[in-house]
Legacy VTK file of the C-alpha trace (Angstrom):
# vtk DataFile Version 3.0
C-alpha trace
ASCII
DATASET POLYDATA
POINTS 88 float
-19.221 14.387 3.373
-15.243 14.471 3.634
-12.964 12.421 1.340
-12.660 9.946 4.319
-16.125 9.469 4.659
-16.572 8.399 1.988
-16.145 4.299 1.532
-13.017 4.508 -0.702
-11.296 7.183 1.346
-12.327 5.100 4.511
-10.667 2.220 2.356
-7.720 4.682 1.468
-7.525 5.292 5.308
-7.119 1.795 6.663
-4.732 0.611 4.118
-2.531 3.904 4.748
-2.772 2.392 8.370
-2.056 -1.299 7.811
0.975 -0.251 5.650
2.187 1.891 8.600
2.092 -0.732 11.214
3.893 -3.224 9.074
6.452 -0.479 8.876
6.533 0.224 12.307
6.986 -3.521 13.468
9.859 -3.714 10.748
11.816 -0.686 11.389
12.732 -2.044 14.542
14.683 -4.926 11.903
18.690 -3.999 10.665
18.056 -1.202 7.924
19.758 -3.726 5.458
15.980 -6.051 6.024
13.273 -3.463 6.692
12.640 -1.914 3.663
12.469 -5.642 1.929
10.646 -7.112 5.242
7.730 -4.560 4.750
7.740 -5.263 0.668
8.004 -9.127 1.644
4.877 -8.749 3.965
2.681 -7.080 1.266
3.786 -9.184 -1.303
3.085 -12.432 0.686
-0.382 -11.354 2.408
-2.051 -8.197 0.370
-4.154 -9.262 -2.503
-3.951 -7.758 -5.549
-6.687 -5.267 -5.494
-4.579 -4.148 -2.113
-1.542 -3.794 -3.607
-3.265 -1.878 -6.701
-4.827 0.460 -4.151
-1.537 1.100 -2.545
0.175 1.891 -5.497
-2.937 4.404 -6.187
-2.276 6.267 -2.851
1.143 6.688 -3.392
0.652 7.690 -6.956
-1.783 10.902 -5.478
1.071 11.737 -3.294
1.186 13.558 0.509
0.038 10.121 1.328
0.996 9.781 5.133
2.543 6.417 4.379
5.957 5.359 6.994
9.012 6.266 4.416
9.774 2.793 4.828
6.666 1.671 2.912
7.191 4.222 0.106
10.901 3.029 -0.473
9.153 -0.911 -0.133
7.176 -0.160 -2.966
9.743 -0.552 -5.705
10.063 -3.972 -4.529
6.190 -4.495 -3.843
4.486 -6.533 -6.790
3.049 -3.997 -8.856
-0.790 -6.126 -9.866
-2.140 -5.600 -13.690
-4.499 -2.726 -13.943
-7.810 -3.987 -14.369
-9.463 -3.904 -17.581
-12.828 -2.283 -17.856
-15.918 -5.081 -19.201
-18.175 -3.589 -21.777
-21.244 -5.376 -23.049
-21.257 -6.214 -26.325
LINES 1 89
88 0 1 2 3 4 5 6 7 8 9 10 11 12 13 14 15 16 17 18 19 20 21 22 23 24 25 26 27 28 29 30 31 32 33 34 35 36 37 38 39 40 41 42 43 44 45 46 47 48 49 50 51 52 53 54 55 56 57 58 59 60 61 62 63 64 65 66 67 68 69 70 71 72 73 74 75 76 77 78 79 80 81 82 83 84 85 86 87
């Protein structure tokens, strides 16, 4: 089974995509608006477990994400990690 066969790299894969077409659809904006129009998007309608993903993939690296969504992401909202439960 390949990394993207896997559920989270399938996961991985459409978020890489979504990110890409919201870049795509704002690079056609004035450069001085795209970069915040794509962090605007994500911040307004990506939940926080999307956004933590997101900041995952670009953490690995070699991600395939538009350059306009890496340079969004110092304005994207950055969500709290999660804390890991343990049973008392």
């Amino acid at each position: 089974m390949s990394p993207d066969d896997s559920p989270h790299g399938k996961t991985e894969a459409k978020l890489v995509y979504m990110a890409n077409q919201i870049a795509t659809f704002f690079k056609t904006q004035p450069a001085s608006e795209s970069v915040e129009g794509v962090a605007n998007h994500i911040n307004k309608f990506w939940e926080p477990r999307m956004r933590r993903q997101l900041f995952e993939i670009i953490e690995k690296g070699d991600s395939g994400l538009h350059p306009l969504v890496l340079e969004a992401a110092q304005m994207i909202h950055r969500p709290m990690p999660v804390e890991k439960v343990t049973s008392p």
